[in-house]
N, C-alpha and C positions, 0 to 999 in steps of 0.2 A: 183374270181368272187365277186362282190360288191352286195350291198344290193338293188342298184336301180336298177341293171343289171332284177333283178327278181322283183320286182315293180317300172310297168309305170303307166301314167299320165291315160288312161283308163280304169286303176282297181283301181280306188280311190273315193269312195264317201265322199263327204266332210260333206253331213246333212243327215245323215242314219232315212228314217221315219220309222223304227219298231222302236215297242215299248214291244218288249221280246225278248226270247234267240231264241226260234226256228224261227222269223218272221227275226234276225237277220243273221242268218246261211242264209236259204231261199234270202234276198236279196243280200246277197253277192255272194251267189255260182251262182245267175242268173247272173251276170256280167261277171263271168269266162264263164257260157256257152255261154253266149252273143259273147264274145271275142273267142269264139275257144281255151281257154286254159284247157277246158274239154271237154268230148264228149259224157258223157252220167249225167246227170243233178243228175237222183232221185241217179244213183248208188254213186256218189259224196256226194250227201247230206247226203246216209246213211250212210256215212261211218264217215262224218264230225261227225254226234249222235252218232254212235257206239262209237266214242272214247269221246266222253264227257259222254259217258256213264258209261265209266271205273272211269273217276276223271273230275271234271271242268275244262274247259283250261279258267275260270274265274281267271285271280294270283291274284286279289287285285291291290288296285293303281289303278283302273279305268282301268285298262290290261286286253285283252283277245285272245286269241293266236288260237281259233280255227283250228284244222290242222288234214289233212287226207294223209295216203300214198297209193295209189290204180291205177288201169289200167285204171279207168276214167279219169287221169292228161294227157293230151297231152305232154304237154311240163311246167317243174316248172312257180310256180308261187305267188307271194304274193297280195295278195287282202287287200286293207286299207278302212276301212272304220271309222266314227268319229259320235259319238251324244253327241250334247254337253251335253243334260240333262241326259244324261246315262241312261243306261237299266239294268235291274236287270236281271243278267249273272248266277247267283245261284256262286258268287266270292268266296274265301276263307274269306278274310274278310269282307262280307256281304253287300259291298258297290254296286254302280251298276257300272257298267264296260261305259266307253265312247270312247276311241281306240281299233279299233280293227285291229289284221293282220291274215287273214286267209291265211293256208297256204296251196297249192295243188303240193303235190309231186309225181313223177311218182311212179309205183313200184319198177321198178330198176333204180332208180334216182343215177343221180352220187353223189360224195363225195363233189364234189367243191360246189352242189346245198347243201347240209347239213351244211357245213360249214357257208355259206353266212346264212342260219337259223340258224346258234350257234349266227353268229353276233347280227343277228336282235331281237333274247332273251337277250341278254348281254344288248344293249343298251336301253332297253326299259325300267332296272334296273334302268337307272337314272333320277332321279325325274326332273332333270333340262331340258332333253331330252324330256319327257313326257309334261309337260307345255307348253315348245314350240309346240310342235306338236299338241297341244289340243286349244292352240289358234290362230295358223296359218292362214292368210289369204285364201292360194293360195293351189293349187296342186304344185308350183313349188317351193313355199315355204317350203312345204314337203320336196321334195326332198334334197332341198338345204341342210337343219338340218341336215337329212341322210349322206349325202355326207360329211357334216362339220365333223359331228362324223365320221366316217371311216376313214378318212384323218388325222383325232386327236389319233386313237387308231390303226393304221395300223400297228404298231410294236412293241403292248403289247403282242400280243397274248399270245406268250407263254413264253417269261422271267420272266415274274412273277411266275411262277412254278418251276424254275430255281434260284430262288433270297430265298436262304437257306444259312443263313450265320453260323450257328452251333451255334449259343448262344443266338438264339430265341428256345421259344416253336416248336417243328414240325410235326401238325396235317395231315396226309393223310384222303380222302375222297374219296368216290365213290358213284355217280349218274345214276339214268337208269328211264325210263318212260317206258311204256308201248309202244309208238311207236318211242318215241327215237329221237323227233325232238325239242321240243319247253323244257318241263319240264327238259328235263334233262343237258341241257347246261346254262337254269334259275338259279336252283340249284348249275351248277358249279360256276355261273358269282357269285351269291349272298355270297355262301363261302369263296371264292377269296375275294372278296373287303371287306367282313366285318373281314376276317384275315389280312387285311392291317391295316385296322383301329386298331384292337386289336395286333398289335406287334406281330404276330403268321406267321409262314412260314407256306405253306401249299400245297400241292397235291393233285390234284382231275382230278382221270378218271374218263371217262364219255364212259357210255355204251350205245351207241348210236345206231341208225339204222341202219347205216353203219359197225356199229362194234365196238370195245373195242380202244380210244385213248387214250394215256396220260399214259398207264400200270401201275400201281404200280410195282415196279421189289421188291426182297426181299431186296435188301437193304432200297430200302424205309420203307420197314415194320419193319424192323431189327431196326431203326434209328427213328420210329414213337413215339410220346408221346403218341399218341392215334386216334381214328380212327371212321370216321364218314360211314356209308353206308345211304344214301338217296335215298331210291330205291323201288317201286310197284312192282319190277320183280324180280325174284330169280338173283343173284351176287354171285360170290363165293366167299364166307366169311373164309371157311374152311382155309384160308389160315392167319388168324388174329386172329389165335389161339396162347392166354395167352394177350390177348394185352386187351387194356379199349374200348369195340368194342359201339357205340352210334346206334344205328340201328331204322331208321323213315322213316316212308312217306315221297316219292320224295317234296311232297308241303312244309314240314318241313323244309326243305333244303334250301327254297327261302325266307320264313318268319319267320322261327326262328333259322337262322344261328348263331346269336351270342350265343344263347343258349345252343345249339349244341356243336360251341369250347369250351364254358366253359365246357360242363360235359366232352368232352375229353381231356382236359388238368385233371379232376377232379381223382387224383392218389389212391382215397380212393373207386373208384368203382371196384367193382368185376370183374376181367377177364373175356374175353368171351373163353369158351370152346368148339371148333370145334367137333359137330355131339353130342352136348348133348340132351337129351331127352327133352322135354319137362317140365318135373316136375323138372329137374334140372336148367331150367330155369328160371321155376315159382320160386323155392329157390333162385338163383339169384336177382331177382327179388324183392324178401319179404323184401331181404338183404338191398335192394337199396333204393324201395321205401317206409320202413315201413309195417309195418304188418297191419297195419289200412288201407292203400291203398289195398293191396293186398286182405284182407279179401273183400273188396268192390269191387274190379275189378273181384273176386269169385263167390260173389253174384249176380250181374250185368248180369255176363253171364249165370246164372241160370236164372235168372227171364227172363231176353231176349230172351231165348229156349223156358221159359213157355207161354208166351204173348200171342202165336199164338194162342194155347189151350184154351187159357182164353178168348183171343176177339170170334175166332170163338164159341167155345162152346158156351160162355156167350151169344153170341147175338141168334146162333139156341134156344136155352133156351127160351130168349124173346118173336121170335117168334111164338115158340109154346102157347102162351100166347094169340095168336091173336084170338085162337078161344075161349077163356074161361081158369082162373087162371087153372080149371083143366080136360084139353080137352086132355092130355096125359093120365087122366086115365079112363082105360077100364069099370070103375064100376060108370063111375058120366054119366048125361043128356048131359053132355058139348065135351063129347069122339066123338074124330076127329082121326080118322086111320092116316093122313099125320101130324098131330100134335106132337100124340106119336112119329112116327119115328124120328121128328126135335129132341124132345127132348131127344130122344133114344141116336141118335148122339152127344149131345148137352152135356147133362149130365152124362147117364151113360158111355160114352165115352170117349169123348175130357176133360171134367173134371174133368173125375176119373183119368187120364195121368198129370194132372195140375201137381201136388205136386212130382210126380214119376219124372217127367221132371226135375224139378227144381231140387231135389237132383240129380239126374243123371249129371246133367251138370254142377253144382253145385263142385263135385266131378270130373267130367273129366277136369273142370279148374285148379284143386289142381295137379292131378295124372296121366292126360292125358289120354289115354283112356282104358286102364285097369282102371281105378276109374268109370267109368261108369255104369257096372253093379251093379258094390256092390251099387251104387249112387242110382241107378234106384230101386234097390230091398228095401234100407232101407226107402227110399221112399210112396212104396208101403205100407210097412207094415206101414208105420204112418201113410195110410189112413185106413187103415183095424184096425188098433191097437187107432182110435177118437182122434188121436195125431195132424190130421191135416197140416196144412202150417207149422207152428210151429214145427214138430216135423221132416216135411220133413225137412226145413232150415237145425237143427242139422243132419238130417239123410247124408246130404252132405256133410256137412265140417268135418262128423266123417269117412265117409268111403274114401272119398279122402285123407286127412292125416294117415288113416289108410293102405292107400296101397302107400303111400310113405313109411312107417314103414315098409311092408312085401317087397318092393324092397331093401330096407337094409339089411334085414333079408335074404332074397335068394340071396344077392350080392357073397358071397364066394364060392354058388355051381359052381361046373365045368362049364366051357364056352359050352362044349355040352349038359348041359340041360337047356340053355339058350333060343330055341324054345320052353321049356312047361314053362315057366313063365307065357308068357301070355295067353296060351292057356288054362293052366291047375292049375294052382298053384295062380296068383293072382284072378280070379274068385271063385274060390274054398274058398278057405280059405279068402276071402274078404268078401264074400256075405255070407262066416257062420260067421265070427266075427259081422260083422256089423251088421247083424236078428240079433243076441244072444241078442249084446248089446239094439239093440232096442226095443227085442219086454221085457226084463226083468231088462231092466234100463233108457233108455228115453222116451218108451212110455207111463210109467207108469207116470212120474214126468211130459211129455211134456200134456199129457190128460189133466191133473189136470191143469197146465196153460191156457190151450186151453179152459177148461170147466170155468176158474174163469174169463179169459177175455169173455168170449158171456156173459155171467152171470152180467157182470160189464156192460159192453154196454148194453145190455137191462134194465139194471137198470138208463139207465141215463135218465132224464128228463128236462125238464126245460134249467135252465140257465147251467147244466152241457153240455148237447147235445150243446147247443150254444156256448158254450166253443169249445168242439169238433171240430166244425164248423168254426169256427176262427182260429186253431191252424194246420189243416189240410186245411183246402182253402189257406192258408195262403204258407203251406210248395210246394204248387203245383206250385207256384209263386214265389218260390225266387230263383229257377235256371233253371223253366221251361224244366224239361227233368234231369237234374243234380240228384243227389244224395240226397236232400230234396225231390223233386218232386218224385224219384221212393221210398224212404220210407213210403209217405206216401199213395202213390196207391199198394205198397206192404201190408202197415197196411189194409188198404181198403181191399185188395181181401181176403187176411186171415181173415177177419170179417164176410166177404160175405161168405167165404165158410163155417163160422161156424154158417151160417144161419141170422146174425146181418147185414142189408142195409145201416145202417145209416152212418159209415165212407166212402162209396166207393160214395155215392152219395155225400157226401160234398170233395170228392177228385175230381171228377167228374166235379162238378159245378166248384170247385176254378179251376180246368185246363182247360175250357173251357174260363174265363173272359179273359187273358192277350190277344190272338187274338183277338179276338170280342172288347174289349176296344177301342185297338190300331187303326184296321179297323175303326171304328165309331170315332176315333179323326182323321183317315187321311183325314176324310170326312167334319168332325167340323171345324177343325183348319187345311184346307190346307195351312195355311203360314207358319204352325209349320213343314213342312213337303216337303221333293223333290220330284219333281216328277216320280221319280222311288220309291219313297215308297208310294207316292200316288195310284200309279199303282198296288202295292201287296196288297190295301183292299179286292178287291173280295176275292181272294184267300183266306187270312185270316179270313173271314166273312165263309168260308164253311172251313176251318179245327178249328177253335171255336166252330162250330155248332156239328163236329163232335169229338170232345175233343179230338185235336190234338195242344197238347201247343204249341210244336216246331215252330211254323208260325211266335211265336212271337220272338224268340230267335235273328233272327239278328238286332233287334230294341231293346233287353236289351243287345246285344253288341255293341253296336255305343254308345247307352248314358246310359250305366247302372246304371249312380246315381240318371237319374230323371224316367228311365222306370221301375226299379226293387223295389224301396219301393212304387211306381203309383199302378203294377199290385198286388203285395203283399196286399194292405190294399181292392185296388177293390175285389181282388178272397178271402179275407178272408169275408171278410162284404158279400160277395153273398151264400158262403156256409155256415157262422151262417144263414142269412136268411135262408135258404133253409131249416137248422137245427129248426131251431122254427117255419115254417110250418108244420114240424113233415113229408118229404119228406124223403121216401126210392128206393127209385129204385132198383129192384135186377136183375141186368145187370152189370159186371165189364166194359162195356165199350158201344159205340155209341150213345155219348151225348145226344142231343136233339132229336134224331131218336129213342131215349128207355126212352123218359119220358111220352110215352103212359098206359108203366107198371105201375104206379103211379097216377093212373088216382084219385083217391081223391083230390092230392096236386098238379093238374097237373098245373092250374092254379096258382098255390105258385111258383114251381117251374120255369115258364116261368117268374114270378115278380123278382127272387131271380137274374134271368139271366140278365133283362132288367137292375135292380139295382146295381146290379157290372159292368157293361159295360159302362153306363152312369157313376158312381162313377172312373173307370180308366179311361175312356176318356175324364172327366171336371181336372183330378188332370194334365194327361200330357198337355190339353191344357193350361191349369194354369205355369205348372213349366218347358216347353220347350220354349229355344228362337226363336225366327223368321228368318226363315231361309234368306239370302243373296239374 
């Protein structure tokens, strides 16, 4: 079956007038009902969300592959539609998407209908394909393209998986998506071609909806240099045990294939071990990517457990502020009964879990989930023991590596007391090693840290605190969400809980500028700008306001040498302001929504915000060129 067999001339819009992803879905899936090629509208459309709900079927390259498998499909069907100014698709690479092919499969769609959908992923791969179709006249012009490529590629299919001459590299691979149509024969077409290009022979099944094609048999894996899995769905890996196994996201597959072959050709990585643990993966791992990544990727997923604790707590806190700084207590004029409760939740709750969180998770990234309690309890005790953030950090990384030590240590008892390990023996002796050590050797030394940093921060003044303000607005800005950005709203909350506001509002301020900038220059300087990123100022005008940097992130990936030192000097210059109005806010999070708490400098602070928004919006309309 061919590609045109399943798109004709009355499921093609040539000038798509949405201007978003769901207004995009929406006018396409009304064509198919229009056509009778579905029979129930909304059940179609949700299904088309459901599955961009899993992953974007945005690929980059202006592509978007929208596709649903369901009993709403009459009969297959591919739906085209084209903008030339593109829509912002939420892509992989952040661009906006201007082709699209939605795809409507029955439930038990045949194979011949999947295959003609391998095709039409394959060819969409090519950038030369893509052009023509993007400046096409006609509907028939369409097809023609289509037609030309099928006619060109009708008897590659599968030789090139077959074309193993023994004296190249020979990488296997295996792709899978979630519903097994568009992403995962993307991923195979993308690995194929760019193993041609790199002199690499290469094999890739693809686990598809239909089923498992292409097999790896053992001799392939017997014969493999090394081995990719690009896959969202469980694959069975068990079988690529001792081999150099690459394991990523199906999207990986499509965008960073050549990266990919190279680490599996790379003979100096560590085997993969079929049905290891997790904490012997993390070793793996440490091996692979450095202990500096690993410690960070540790962290990461501590602080990411704790967030939730920390936004919601923090903002009930705020709240309870509405009726008076001290309307939570029972002994002042300002005692409000639903105040207390907010703050009941707020703080003695949700934030006394803050620090206990972070180690606990902290430690079950090390050790898996036996490191969890010991994690959680030495935790604890840094809060009860004035050790704080600080002391939980250590309390983490000491009781996770410490119950990798007691899994070595009970490695040799008999395979039948192998159910009380975890039940009985790593809890136990995890959670009394790790108390011991905390409450008679880190929390004494981590206290004393804890107590000389509030001590130092309160003591800052002046041109110090403006420093501060510069050096942390600054770090909130230079990868927006990255690893500057969470150290320094990490330094922030450990300030705040040790009672000092003044880092967490100038982390605060500088993460709110890069949106809000950006927004206000796609408005200043629309020629600096397309209009799909013209399109995403509102958006970014309310996660600025709500200090959500991320909004800005795919505007310092497109042109990160003129957006990233832009936002850096605007969000450093708005949080020293903020700093030398002498602005605390004690809130770890809801930007402009918790600069109420502040009400002396409230006014400072709304200056601080206006003055780095305008300062990055005059630097990008200054140092970006005019768009085409």
């Amino acid at each position: 079956m061919k590609i045109t067999d399943l798109l004709v001339k009355e499921n093609m819009l040539m000038d798509l007038k949405s201007s978003s992803k769901k207004e995009v879905i929406s006018e396409l899936a009304d064509v198919l009902y229009k056509n009778n090629f579905i029979n129930d509208l909304q059940s179609f459309t949700d299904a088309i969300i459901a599955r961009e709900e899993q992953s974007t079927t945005g690929m980059g390259d202006g592509i978007a592959i929208p596709h649903a498998k369901t009993d709403a499909v009459n009969k297959p069907a591919i739906m085209f539609g084209r903008s030339r100014d593109g829509v912002e698709y939420e892509a992989f690479d952040g661009q906006p998407s201007n082709l699209f092919f939605m795809i409507a499969a029955p439930a038990n769609g045949a194979q011949t209908h999947l295959d003609t959908l391998a095709k039409l992923s394959g060819m969409l791969l090519n950038e030369d394909i893509r052009n023509k179709l993007l400046n096409a006249e006609s509907k028939e012009e369409i097809l023609s393209i289509i037609d030309h490529y099928e006619s060109d590629n009708s008897e590659e299919e599968e030789v090139v998986d077959a074309s193993t001459s023994g004296d190249k590299p020979y990488i296997i691979a295996v792709t899978a998506c979630p519903t097994g149509i568009a992403h995962t024969y993307m991923a195979k077409d993308a690995l194929m071609n760019k193993a041609k290009e790199m002199n690499v022979d290469m094999k890739v099944e693809t686990n598809g909806s239909s089923g498992v094609k292409n097999k790896l048999t053992k001799e392939d894996i017997e014969r493999a240099d090394g081995v990719i899995v690009a896959a969202d769905v469980n694959v069975d890996v068990a079988r690529f045990n001792g081999k150099n196994v690459v394991q990523v996201p199906v999207a990986d597959g499509i965008h960073k294939s050549e990266e990919l072959i190279s680490k599996a050709q790379d003979s100096s990585r560590i085997p993969f071990k079929a049905n290891q643990s997790q904490s012997e993966q993390n070793q793996s791992d440490e091996q692979q990517s450095g202990i500096g990544n690993t410690i960070y990727r540790h962290l990461m997923n501590g602080v990411s457990n704790m967030l939730p604790f920390v936004v919601g707590g923090g903002i009930l806190i705020a709240l309870s502020f509405f009726w008076g700084i001290k309307s939570a207590d029972p002994n002042s004029e300002q005692y409000n009964v639903f105040a207390e409760a907010l703050n009941t939740i707020g703080a003695a709750n949700a934030f006394t879990l803050m620090v206990p969180v972070l180690a606990g998770f902290i430690a079950m990234s090390i050790a898996d989930r036996p490191g969890l309690a010991p994690g959680m309890v030495g935790g604890m005790i840094a809060m009860n023991g004035n050790s704080g953030f600080i002391g939980g950090l250590i309390a983490g990384f000491l009781a996770g590596y410490l119950v990798q030590l007691l899994k070595k240590v009970f490695a040799p008892l008999p395979q039948a007391l192998d159910g009380l390990k975890p039940m009985l023996l790593y809890p136990l002796f995890g959670i009394a090693i790790t108390g011991l050590l905390m409450i008679f050797a880190i929390n004494p030394v981590a206290s004393s840290i804890n107590e000389w940093m509030n001590t130092t921060l309160e003591g800052l003044n002046g041109s110090s605190v403006i420093i501060l303000g510069l050096v942390l607005g600054g770090m909130m800005a230079i990868d927006m969400g990255g690893p500057f950005n969470k150290a320094a709203y990490v330094f922030g909350i450990a300030a705040l809980e040790g009672g000092n506001a003044a880092p967490i509002t100038a982390a605060m301020i500088g993460g709110m500028i890069p949106p809000l900038a950006i927004s206000v220059a796609t408005i200043a300087f629309k020629n600096k700008f397309t209009p799909a990123e013209r399109a995403s100022g509102p958006t970014n005008i309310i996660m600025g306001l709500s200090f959500i940097t991320e909004g800005a992130i795919p505007f310092a990936a497109q042109d990160p040498l003129r957006v990233i030192p832009s936002m850096v000097i605007a969000s450093a210059t708005a949080a020293a302001t903020a700093m030398a109005f002498g602005a605390n806010i004690n809130a770890p999070h809801g930007g402009v929504f918790v600069f109420w708490l502040d009400k002396p400098h409230l006014l400072g602070l709304f200056i601080s915000l206006i003055v780095g928004t305008v300062i990055g919006a005059l630097l990008l309309g200054v140092l970006k060129p005019k768009k085409a």
